[in-house]
DOMINU-270405 format. One record per atom (N, C-alpha, C): residue in one letter; atom name; x, y, z. Coordinates in Angstrom, 1 decimal. Layout:
N
GUPA   code   site       c1       c2       c3
GUPA      A     CA        X        Y        Z
...
***
This chain:
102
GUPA   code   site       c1       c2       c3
GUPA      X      N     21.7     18.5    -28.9
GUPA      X     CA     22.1     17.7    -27.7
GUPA      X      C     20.9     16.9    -27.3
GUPA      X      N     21.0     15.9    -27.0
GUPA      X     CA     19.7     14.7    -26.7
GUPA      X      C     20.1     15.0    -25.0
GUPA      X      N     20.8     14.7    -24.4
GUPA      X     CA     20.7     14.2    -22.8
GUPA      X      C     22.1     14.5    -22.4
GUPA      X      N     22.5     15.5    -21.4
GUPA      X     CA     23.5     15.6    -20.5
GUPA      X      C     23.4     15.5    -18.9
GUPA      X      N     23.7     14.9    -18.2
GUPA      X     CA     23.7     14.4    -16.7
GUPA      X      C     24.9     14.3    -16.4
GUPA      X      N     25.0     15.2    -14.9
GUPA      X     CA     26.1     15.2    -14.3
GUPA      X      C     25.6     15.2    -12.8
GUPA      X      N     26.5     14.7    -11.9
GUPA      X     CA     26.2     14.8    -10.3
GUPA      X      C     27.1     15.2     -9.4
GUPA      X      N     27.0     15.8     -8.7
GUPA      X     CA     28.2     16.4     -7.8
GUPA      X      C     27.3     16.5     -6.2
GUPA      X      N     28.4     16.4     -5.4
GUPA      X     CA     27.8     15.6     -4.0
GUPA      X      C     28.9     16.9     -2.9
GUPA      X      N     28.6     18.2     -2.4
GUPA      X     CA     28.8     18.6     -1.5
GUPA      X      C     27.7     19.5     -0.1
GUPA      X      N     28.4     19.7      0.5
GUPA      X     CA     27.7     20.1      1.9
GUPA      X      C     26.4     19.6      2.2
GUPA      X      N     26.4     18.2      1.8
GUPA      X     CA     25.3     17.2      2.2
GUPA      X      C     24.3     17.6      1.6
GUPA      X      N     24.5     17.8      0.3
GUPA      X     CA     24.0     18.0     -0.9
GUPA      X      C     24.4     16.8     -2.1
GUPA      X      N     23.2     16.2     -3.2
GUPA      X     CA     23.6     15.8     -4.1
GUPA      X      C     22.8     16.3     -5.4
GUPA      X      N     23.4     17.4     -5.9
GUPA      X     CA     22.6     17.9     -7.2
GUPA      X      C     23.6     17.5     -8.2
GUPA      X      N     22.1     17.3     -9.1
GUPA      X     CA     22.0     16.7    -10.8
GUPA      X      C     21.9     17.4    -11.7
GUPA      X      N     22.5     17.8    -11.9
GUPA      X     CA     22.3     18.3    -13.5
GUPA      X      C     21.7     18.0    -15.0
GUPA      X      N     20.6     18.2    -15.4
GUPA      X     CA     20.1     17.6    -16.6
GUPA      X      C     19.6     18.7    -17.5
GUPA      X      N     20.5     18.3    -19.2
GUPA      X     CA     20.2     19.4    -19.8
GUPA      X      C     20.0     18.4    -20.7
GUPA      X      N     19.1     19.2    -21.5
GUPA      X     CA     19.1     18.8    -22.9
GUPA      X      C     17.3     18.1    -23.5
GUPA      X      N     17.4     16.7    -23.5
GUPA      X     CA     15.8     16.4    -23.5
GUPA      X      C     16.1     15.1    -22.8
GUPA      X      N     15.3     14.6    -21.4
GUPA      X     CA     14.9     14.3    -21.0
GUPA      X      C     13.9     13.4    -21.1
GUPA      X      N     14.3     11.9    -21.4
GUPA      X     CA     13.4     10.8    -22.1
GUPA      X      C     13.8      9.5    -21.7
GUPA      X      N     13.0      8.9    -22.0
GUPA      X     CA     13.2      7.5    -21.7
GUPA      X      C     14.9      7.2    -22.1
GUPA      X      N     15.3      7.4    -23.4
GUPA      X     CA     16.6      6.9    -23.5
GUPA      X      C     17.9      7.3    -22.9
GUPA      X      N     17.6      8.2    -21.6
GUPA      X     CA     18.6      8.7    -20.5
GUPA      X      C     18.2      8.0    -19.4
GUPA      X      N     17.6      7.1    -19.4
GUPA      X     CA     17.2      6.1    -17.9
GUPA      X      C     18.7      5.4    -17.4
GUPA      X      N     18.9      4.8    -18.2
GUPA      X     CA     20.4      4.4    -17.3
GUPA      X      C     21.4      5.4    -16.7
GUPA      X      N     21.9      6.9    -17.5
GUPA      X     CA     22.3      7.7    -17.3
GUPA      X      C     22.0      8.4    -15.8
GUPA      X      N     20.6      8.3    -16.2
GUPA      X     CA     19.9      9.2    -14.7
GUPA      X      C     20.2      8.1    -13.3
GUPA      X      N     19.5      6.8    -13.8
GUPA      X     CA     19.9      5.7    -12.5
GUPA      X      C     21.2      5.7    -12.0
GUPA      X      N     22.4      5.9    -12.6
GUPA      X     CA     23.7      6.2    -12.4
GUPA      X      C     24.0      7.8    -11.6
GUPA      X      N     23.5      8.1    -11.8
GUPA      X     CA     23.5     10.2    -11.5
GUPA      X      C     23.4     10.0    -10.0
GUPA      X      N     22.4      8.9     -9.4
GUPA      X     CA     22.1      9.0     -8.0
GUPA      X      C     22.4      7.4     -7.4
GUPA      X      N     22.5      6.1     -8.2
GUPA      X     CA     23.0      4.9     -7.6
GUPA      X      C     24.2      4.9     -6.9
GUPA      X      N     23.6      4.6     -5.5
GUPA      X     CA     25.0      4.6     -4.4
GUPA      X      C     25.2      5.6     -3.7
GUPA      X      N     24.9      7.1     -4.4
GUPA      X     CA     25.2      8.2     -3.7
GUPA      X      C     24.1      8.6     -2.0
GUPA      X      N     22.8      7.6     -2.8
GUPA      X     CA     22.2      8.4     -1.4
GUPA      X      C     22.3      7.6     -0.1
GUPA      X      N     22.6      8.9      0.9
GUPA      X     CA     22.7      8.2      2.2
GUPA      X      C     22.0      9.3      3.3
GUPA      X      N     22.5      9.1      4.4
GUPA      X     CA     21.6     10.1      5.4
GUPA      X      C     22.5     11.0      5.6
GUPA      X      N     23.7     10.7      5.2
GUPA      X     CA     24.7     12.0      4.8
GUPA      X      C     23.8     13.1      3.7
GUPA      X      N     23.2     12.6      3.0
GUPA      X     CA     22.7     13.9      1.8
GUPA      X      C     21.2     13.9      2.8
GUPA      X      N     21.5     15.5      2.5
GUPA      X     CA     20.2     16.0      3.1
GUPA      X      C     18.9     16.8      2.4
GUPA      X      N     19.5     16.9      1.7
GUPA      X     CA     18.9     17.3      0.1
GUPA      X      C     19.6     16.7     -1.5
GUPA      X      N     18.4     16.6     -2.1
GUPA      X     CA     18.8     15.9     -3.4
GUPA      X      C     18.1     16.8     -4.3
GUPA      X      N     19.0     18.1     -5.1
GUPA      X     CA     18.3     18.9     -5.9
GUPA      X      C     18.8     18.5     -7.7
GUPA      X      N     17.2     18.4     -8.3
GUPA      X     CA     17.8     18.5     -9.5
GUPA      X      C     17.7     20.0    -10.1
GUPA      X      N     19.0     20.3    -11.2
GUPA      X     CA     18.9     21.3    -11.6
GUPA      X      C     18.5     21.4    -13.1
GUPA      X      N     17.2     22.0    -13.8
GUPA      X     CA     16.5     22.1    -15.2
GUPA      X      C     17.4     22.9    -15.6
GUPA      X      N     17.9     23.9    -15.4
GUPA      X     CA     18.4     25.1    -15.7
GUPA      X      C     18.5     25.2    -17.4
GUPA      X      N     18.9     23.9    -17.2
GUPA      X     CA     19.1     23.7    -19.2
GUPA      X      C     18.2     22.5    -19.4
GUPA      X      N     17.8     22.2    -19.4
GUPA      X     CA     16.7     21.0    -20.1
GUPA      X      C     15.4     22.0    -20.5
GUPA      X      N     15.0     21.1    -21.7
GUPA      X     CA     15.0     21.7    -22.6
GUPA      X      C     13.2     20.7    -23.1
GUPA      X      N     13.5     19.6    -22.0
GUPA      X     CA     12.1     18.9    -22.6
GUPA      X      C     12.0     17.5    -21.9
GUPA      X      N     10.8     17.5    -21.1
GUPA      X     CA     10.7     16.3    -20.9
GUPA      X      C      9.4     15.7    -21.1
GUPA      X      N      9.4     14.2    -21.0
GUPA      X     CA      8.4     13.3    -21.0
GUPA      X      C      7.7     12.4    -20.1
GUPA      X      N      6.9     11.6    -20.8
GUPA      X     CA      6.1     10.9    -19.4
GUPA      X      C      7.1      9.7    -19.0
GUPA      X      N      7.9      9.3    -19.3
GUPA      X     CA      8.9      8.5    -19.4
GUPA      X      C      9.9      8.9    -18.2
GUPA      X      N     10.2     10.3    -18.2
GUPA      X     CA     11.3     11.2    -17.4
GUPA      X      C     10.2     11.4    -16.0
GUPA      X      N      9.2     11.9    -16.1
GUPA      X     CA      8.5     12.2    -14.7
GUPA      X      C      8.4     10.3    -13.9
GUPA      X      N      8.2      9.7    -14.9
GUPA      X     CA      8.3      8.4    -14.1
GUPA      X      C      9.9      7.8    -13.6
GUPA      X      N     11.4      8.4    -14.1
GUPA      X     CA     12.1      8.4    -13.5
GUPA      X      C     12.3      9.2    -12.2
GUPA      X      N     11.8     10.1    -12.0
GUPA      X     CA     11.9     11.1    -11.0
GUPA      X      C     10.8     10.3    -10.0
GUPA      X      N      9.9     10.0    -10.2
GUPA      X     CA      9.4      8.7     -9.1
GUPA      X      C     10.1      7.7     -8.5
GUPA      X      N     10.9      7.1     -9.6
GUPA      X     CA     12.3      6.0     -8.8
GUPA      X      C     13.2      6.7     -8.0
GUPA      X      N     13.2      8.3     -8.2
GUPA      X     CA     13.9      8.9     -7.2
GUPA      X      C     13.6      8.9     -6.0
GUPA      X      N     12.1      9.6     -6.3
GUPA      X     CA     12.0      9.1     -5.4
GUPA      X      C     11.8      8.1     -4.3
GUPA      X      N     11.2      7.3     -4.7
GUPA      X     CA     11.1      5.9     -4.1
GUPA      X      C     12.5      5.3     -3.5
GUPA      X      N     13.4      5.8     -4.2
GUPA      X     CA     14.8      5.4     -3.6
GUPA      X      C     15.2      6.5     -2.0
GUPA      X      N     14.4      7.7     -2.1
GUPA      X     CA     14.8      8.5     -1.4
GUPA      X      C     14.0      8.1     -0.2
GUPA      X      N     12.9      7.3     -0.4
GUPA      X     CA     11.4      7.0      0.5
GUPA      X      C     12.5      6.8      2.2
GUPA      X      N     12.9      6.2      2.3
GUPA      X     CA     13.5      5.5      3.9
GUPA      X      C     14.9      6.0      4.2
GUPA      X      N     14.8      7.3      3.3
GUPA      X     CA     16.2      8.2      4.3
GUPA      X      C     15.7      9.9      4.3
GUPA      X      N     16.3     10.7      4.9
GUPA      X     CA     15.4     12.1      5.6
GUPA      X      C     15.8     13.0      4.2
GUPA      X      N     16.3     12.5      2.8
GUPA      X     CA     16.4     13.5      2.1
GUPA      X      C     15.1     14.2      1.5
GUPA      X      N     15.3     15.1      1.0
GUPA      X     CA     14.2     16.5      0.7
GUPA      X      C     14.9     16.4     -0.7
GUPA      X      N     14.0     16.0     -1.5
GUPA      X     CA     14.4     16.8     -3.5
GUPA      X      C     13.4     17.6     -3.8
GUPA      X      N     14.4     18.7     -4.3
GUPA      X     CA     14.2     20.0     -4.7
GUPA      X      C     14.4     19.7     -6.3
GUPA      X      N     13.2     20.3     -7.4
GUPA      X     CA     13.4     20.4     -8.9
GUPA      X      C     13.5     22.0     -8.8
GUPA      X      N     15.0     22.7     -9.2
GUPA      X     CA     15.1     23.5     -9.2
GUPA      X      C     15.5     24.3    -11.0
GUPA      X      N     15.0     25.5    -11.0
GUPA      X     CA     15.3     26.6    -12.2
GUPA      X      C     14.8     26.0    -13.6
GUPA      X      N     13.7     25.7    -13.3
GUPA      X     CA     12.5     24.6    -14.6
GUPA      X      C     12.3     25.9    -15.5
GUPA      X      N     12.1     25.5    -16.5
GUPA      X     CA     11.6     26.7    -17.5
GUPA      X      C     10.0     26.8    -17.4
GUPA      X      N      9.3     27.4    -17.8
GUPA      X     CA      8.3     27.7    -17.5
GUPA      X      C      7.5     26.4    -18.3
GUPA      X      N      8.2     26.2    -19.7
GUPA      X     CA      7.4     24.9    -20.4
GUPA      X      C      7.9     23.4    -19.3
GUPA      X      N      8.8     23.4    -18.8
GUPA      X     CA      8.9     22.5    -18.2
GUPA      X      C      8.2     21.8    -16.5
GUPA      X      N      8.0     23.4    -16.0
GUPA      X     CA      7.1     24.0    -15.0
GUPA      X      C      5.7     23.3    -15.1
GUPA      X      N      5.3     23.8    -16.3
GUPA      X     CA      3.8     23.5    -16.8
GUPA      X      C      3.6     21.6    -16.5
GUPA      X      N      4.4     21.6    -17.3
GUPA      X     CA      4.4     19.7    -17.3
GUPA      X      C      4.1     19.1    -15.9
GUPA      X      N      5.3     19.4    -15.0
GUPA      X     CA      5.1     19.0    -13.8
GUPA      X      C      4.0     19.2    -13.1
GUPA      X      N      3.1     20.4    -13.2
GUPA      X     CA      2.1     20.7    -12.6
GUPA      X      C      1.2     19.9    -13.4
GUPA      X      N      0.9     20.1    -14.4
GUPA      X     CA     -0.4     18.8    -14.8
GUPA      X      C      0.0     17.7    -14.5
GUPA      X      N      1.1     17.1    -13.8
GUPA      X     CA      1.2     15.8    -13.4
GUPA      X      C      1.4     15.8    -12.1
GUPA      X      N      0.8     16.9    -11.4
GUPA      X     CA      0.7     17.0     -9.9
GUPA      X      C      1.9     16.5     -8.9
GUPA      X      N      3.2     17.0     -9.6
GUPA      X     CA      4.4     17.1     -8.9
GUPA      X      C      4.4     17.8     -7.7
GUPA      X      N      4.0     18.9     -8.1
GUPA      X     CA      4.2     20.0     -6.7
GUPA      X      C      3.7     19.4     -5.7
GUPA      X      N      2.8     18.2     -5.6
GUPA      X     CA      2.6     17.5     -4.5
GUPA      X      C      3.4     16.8     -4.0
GUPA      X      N      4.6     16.0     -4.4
GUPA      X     CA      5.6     15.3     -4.5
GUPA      X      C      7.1     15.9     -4.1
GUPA      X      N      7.2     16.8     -5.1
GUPA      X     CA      8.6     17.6     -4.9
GUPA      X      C      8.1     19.1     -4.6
GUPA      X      N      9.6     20.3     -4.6
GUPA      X     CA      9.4     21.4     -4.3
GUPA      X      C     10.2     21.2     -5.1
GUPA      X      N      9.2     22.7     -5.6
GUPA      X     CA      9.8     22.9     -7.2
GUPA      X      C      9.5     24.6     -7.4
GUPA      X      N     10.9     25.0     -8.0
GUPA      X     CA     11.2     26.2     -8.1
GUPA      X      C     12.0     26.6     -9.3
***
């Protein structure tokens, strides 16, 4: 499996779902996951690793257009159920400063 992305939008919530490997050639996929959806209705924007499986410097710089999109409304993103190799990554790229990640 290269890239699976899904998005579902309840109780002022919008979580993502991304499995598989996480790379540059899921950029349009991912921009679609969240274009339009955010508003001051969503109060949190969690993505979920649960299944991904690998990412790159390519994917940590999409997760910056998230956030930047998210910059001028009160949502909170949460990177949630990262695998430990995926964990690692983020932290050398000094995410945990950025997001809350669990």
């Amino acid at each position: 499996m290269q890239i699976d992305i899904s998005s579902h939008i309840g109780n002022h919530q919008l979580t993502i779902r991304i499995a598989g490997k996480f790379t540059f050639q899921a950029h349009n996929e991912f921009r679609k996951s969240f274009h339009g959806l955010l508003s001051e209705q969503i109060a949190v924007v969690t993505l979920d690793f649960a299944e991904l499986d690998y990412i790159d410097s390519s994917a940590l710089g999409m997760l910056l257009t998230l956030r930047a999109a998210c910059e001028k409304l009160p949502n909170k993103i949460r990177l949630i159920n990262s695998t430990p190799k995926v964990k690692a990554i983020l932290k050398i790229a000094n995410f945990e400063r950025l997001f809350e990640i669990s």
